[in-house]
C-alpha positions as CSV (number, residue, x, y, z in Angstrom):
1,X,65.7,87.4,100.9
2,X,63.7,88.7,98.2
3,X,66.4,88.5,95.9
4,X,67.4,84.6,96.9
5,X,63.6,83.9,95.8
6,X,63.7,85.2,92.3
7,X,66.6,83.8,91.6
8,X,65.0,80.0,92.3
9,X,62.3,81.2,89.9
10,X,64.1,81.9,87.5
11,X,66.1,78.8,87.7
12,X,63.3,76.6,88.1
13,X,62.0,78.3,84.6
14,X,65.1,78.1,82.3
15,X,65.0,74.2,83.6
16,X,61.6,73.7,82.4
17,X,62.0,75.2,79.0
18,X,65.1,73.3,78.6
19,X,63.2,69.6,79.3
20,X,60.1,70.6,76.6
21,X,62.7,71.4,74.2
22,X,64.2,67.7,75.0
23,X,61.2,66.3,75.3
24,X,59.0,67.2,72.7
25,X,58.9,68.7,69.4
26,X,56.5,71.0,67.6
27,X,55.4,70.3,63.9
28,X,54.8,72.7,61.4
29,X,51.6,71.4,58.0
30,X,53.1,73.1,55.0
31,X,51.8,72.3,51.3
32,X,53.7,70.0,49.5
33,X,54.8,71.0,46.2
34,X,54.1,69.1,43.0
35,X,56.6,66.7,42.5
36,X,57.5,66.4,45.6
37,X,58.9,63.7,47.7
38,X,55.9,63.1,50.6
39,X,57.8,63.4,54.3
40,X,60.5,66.2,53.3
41,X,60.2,69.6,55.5
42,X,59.4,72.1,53.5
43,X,59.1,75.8,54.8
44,X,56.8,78.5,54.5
45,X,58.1,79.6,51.2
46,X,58.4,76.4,49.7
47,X,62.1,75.6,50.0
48,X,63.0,72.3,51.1
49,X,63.7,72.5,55.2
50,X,66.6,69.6,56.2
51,X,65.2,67.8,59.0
52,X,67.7,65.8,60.7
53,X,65.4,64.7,63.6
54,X,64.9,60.8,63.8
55,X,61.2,60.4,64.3
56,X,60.3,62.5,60.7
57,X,63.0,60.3,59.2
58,X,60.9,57.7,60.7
59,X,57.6,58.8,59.7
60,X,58.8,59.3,56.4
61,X,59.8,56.1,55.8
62,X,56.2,54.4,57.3
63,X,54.3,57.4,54.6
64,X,56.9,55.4,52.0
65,X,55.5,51.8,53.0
66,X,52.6,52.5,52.7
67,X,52.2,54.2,49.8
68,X,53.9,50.9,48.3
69,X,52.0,48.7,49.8
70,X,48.7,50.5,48.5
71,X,50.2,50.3,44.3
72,X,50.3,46.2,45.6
73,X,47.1,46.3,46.3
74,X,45.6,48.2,43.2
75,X,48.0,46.1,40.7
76,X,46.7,43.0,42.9
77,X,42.8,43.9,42.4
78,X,43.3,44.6,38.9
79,X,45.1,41.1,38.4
80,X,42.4,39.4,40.2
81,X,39.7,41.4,38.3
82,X,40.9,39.9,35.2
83,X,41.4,36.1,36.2
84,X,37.6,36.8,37.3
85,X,36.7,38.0,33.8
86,X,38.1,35.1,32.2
87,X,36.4,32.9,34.6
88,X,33.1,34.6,33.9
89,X,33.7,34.2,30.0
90,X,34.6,30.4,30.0
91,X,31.2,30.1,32.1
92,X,29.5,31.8,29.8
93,X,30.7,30.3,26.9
94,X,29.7,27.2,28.9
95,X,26.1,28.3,29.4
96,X,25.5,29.2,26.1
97,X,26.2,25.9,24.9
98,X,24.0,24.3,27.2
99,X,21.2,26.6,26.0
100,X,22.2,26.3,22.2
101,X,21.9,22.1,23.3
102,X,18.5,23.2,24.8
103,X,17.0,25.3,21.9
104,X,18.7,22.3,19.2
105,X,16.1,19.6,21.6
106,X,12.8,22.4,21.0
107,X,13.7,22.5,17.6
108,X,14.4,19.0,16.9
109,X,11.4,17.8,18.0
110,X,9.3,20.5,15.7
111,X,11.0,19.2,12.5
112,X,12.5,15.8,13.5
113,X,9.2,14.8,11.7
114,X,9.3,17.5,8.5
115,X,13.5,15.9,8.5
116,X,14.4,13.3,10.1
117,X,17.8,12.7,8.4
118,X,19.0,15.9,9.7
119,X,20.9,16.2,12.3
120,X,19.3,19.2,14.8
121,X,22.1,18.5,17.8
122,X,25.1,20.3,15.9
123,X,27.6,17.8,16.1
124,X,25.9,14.9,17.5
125,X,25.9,11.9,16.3
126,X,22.4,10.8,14.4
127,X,21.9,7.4,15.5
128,X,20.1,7.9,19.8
129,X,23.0,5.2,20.8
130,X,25.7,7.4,19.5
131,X,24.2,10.3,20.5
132,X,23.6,9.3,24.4
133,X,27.4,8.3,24.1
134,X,28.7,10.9,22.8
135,X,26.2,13.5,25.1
136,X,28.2,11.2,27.8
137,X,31.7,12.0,26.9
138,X,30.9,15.4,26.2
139,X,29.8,16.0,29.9
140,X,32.7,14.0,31.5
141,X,35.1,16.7,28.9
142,X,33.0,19.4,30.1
143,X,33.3,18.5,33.7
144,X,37.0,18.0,33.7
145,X,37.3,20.8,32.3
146,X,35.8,23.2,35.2
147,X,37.0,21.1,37.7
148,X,40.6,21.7,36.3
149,X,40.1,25.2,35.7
150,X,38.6,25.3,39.6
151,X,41.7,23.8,40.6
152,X,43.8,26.0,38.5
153,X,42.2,29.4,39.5
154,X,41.0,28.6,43.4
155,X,44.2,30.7,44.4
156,X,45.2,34.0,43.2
157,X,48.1,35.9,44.1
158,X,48.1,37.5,47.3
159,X,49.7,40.5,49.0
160,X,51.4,38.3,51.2
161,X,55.1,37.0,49.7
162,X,56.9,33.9,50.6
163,X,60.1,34.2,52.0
164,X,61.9,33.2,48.2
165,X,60.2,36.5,47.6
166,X,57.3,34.8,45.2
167,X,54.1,35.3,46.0
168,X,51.6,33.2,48.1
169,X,48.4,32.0,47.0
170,X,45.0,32.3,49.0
171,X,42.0,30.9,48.3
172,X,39.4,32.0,45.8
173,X,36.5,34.1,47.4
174,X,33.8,31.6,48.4
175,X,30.7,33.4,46.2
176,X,32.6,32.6,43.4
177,X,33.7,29.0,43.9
178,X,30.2,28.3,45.1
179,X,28.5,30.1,41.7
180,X,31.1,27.5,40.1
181,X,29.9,24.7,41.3
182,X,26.4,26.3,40.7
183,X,27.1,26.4,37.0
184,X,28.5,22.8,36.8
185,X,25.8,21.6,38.6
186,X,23.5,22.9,36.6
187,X,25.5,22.2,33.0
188,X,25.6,18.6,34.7
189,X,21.7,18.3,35.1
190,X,20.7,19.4,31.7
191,X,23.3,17.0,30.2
192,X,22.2,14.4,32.1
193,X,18.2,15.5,31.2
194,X,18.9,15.1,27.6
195,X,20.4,11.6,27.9
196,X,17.3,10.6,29.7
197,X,15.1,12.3,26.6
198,X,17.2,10.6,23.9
199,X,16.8,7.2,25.8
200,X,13.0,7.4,26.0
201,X,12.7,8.5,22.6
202,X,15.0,5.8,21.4
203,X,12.7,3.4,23.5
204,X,9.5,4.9,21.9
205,X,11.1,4.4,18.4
206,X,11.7,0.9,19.3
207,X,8.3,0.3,21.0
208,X,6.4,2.0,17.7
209,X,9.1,-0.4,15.1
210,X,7.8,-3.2,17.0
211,X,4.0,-2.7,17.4
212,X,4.3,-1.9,13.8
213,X,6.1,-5.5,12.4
214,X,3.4,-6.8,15.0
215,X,0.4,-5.2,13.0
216,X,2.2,-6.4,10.1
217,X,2.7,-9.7,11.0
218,X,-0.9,-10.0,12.1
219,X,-2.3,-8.7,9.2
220,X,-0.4,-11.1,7.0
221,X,-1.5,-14.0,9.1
222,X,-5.1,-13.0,8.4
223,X,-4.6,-12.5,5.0
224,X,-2.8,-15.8,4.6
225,X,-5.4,-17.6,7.1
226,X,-8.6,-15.9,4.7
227,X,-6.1,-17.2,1.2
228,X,-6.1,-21.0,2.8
229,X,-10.1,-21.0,3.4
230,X,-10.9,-19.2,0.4
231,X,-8.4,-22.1,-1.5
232,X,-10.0,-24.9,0.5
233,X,-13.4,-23.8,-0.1
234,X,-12.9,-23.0,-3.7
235,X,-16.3,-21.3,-4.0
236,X,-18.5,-18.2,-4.0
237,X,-21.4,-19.1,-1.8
238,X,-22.9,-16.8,0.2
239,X,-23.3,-18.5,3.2
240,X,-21.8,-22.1,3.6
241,X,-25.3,-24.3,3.2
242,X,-26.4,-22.4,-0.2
243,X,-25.0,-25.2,-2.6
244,X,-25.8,-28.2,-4.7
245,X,-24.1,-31.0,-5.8
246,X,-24.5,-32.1,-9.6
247,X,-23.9,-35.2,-11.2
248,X,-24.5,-35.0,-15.0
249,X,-23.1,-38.6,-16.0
250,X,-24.4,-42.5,-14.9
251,X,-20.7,-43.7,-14.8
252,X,-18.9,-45.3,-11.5
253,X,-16.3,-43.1,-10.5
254,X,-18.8,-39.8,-10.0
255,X,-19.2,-39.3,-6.8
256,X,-19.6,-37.5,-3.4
257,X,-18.4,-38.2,-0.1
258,X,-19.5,-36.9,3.3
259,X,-16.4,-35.9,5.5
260,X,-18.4,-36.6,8.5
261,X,-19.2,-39.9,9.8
262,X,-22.1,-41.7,11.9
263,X,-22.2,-42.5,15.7
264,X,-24.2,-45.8,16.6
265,X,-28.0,-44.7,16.5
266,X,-31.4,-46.2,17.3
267,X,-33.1,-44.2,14.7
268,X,-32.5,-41.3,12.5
269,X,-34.1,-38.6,10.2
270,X,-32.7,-38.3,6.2
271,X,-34.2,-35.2,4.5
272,X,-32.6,-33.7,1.7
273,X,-33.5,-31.8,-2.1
274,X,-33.4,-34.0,-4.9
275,X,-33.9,-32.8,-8.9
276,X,-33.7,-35.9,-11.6
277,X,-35.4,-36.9,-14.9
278,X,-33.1,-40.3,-15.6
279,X,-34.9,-43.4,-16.4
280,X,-35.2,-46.2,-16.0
281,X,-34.6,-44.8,-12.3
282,X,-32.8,-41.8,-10.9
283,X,-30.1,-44.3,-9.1
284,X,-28.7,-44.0,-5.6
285,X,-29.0,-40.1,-4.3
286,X,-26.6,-41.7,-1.2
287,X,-25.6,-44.7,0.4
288,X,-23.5,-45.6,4.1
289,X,-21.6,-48.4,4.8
290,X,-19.6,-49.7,7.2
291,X,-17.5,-52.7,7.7
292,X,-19.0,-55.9,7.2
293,X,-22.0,-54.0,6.1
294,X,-22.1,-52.1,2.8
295,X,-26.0,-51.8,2.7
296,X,-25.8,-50.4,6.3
297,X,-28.5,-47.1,5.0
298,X,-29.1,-46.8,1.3
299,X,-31.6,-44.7,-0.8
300,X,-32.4,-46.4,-4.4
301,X,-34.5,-46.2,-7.1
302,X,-33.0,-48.6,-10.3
303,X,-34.2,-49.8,-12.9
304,X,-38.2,-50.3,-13.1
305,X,-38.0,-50.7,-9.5
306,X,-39.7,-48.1,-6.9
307,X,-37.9,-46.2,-4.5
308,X,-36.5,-48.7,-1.7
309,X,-35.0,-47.5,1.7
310,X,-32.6,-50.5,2.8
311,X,-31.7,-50.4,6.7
312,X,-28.6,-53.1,7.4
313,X,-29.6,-54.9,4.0
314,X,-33.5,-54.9,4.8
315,X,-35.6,-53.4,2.2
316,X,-38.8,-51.4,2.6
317,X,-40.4,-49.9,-0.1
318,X,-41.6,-45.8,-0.4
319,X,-44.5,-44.4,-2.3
320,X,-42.8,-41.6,-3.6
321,X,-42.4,-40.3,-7.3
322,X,-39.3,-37.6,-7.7
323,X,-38.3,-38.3,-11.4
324,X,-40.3,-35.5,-13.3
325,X,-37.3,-33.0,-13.5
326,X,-38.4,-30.5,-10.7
327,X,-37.1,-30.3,-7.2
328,X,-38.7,-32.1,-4.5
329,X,-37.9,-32.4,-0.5
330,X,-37.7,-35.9,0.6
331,X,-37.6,-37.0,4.3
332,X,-37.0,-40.7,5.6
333,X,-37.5,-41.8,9.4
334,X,-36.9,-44.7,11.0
335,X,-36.6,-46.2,14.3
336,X,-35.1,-49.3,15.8
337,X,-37.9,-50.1,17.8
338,X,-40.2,-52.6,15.9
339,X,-38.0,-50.9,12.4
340,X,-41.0,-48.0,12.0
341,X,-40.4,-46.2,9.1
342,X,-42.0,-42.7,7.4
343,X,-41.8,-41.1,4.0
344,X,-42.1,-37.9,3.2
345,X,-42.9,-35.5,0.1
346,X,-42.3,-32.1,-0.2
347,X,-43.7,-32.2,3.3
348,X,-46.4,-34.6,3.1
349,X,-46.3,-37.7,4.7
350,X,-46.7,-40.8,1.5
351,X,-46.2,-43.6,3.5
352,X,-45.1,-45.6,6.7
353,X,-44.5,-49.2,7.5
354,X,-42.5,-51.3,10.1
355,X,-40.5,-54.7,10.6
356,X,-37.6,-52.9,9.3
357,X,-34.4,-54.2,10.9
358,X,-36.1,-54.0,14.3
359,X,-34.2,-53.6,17.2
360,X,-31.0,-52.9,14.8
361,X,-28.5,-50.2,15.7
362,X,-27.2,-48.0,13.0
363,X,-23.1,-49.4,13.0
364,X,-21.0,-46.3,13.6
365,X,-17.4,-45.5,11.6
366,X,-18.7,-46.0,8.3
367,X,-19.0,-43.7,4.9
368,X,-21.3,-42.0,3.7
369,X,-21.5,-41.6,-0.3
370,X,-24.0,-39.3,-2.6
371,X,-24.5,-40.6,-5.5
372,X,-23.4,-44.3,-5.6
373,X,-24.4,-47.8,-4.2
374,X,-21.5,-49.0,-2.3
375,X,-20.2,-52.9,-2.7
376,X,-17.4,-52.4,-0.3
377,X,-17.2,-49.6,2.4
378,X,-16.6,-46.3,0.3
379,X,-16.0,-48.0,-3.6
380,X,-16.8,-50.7,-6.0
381,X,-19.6,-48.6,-7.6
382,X,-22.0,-49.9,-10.2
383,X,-22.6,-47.4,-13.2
384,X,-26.7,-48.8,-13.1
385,X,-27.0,-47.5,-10.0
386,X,-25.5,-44.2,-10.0
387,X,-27.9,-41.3,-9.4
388,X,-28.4,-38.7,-12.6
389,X,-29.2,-35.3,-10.8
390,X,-28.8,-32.4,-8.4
391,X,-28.7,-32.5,-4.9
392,X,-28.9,-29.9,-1.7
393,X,-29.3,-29.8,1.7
394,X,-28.1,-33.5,2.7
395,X,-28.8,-33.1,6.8
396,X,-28.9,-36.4,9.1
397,X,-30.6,-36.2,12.6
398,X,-30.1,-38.9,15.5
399,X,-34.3,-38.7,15.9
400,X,-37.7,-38.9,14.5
401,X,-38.4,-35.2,13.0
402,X,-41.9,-34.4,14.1
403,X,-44.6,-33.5,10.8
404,X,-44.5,-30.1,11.8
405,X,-40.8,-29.7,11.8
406,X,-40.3,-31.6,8.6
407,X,-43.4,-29.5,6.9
408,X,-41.4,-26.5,8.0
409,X,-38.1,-28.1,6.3
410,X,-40.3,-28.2,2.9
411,X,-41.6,-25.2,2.4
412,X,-38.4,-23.4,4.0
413,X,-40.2,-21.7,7.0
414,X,-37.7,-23.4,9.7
415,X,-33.7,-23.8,9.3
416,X,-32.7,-27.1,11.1
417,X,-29.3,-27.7,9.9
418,X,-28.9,-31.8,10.9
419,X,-26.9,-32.5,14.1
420,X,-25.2,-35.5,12.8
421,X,-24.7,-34.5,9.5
422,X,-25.0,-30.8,8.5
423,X,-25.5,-29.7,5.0
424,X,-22.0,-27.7,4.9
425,X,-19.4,-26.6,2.2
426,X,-16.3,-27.7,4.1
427,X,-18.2,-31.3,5.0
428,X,-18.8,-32.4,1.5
429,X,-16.2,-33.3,-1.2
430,X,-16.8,-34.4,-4.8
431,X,-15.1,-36.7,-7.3
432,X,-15.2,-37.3,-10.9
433,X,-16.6,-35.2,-12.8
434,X,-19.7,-34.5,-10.1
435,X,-19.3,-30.4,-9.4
436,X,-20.7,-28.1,-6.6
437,X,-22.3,-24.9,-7.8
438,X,-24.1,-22.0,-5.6
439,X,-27.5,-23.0,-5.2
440,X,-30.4,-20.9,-2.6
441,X,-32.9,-23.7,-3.3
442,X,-36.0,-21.4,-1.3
443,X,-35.2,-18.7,-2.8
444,X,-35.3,-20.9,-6.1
């Protein structure tokens, strides 16, 4: 019995080291030799042990695998480092343009002043039109440029192979397409910025041309405006009252004429300066017709005759004396109602009288002439009754001129230029050979 029971021991045993040799297999780690194949069996001495199990064949081959698949891999980084390179060196080559654009704006405006024909953009164009347009075209280039070098350089080549055996392209890493569009952005924005500074500066350039001509234009308008008056005046008075009016010959055709003309009036105040030494009689210092009425107001002194005052062909004569060569302020006044009259010398009143014209308007329209009797309205003088003289400050009122004002006339404490007819440079014309020289007759 005992011996029945080893023996089904042992049996069992031998069985049970038979299956773990079939079923499993022990390895033995040796070092590998220099040189050496990675997989072969190598024994403890070094020689080369022939394996000819199927799962280190199989092993083998996978160490094999991927040992290629790692050189891929490296030779794949290293391609794709470079294509990044370049990338990073057509960027940069980009950016420093921009900046060199930049730095050309700074120093074109410091010395676009010191030289303005110099051109401070490189190759730009000098003229702001040609230069927006050509900033324009440069952008679009620069634009297309990146986006075709985006599109040509999104995909590298991957590990992965087609089945031609070529290799497959994935897409670029998304940090660097977005730093891309980054960079174009910004390349975009400061083109864009420097067409919007050459526009405002060629609109300031055309603002400051045309305020300029405008100056200009103005100026020459004043100047022209000051040449006309200074031609139409034709004087050097130093205000426009401060003249006189001479008339050196008794002959018909020296003369004066008033530019202004009467309204219709029912009474009126004559003042002016008169200087004479003729004889017999200084003549007609002025005279105003109208039509149908040449004798309408006349001032005369002719032959022997005193000084007479004729209102619409009525004459009144005034107790006045002005023919010793010196200058003397005369004043006549007169009034429709009942034809009162005054006379006045230097201030002092000579005379008065009435039943002159009464109840006669003064007939407006008509001329007024210094220095000759009319016969017609403004002509047909007579030589004997031309006035020999100077005269000033020929004013005509529309009223009576109280004493007081026409004292202050006289002795030049008051300034009433007339309000009819003022005693003005550009009112008073001459003909012949009468002549209007500067004259301050107070200060005289």
């Amino acid at each position: 019995m005992l011996v029945l029971v080893f023996g089904l021991l042992y049996l069992v045993s031998g069985r049970m080291v038979s299956s773990q040799d079939v079923t499993g297999s022990r390895f033995v780690c040796n070092a590998i030799p220099p040189g050496a194949e990675p997989g072969c069996g190598y024994g403890p001495t070094g020689n080369r042990v022939q394996s000819s199990s199927p799962v280190e064949d199989e092993l083998r081959n996978t160490i094999i695998q991927l040992r290629e698949t790692i050189l891929q891999q490296r030779e794949t980084i290293v391609s794709q480092q470079g294509t990044i390179k370049e990338l990073n060196s057509k960027l940069a080559r980009c950016e420093a343009a921009a900046d060199e654009m930049a730095q050309g704006k700074s120093r074109g405006q410091g010395s676009r002043r010191k030289e303005y024909g110099k051109n401070t953009m490189g190759d730009l164009p000098r003229d702001p039109g040609e230069t927006i347009d050509h900033l324009g075209k440069t952008m679009q280039t620069l634009k297309g440029r990146l986006e075709n070098l985006e599109q040509q350089s999104l995909r590298l080549p991957s590990t992965n192979s087609s089945a031609g055996g070529a290799p497959a392209l994935t897409p670029l890493p998304p940090e660097l397409r977005e730093l891309l569009r980054q960079r174009l952005g910004a390349l975009e924005t400061q083109l864009l910025r420097k067409v919007a500074e050459l526009e405002e500066e060629k609109s300031q350039l055309y603002n400051e041309t045309a305020a300029h001509r405008q100056r200009t234009e103005s100026a020459l308008n004043s100047l022209m405006e000051r040449i006309a008056e200074l031609e139409k005046s034709n004087n050097a008075f130093k205000s426009p009252e401060d003249f006189k009016v001479s008339f050196p010959l008794r002959t018909n055709y020296l003369y004066g004429r008033i530019k202004k003309s009467l309204p219709e009036m029912y009474a009126f105040t004559v003042c002016m300066w008169l200087k004479s030494s003729a004889s017999p009689g200084i003549g007609t210092p002025f005279s105003y017709g109208v039509p149908g009425q040449a004798n309408e107001i006349v001032l005369i002194e002719w032959g022997n005759n005193p000084i007479e005052l004729l209102v619409n062909d009525k004459v009144a004569q005034l107790p006045l004396s002005v023919s010793d060569g010196r200058w003397h302020h005369i004043c006549i006044t007169w009034t429709t109602r009942d034809g009162f009259w005054e006379a006045y010398q230097d201030g002092e009143r000579l005379g008065t009288g009435d039943n002159l014209a009464p109840w006669h308007p003064i007939k407006p329209g008509g001329v007024i002439i210094l220095g000759q009797e009319q016969d017609i309205v403004g002509g047909r003088f007579d030589a004997t009754q031309a006035f020999v003289g100077e005269l000033s400050q020929f004013n005509m009122w529309d009223r009576v001129l109280r004493p007081v004002d026409i004292m202050g006339l006289a002795n030049c404490s008051a300034y009433m230029p007339g309000n009819v007819v003022p005693w003005i440079d550009a009112n008073v014309e001459v003909f012949g050979s009468a002549s209007k020289a500067a004259l301050e007759i107070c200060e005289d």
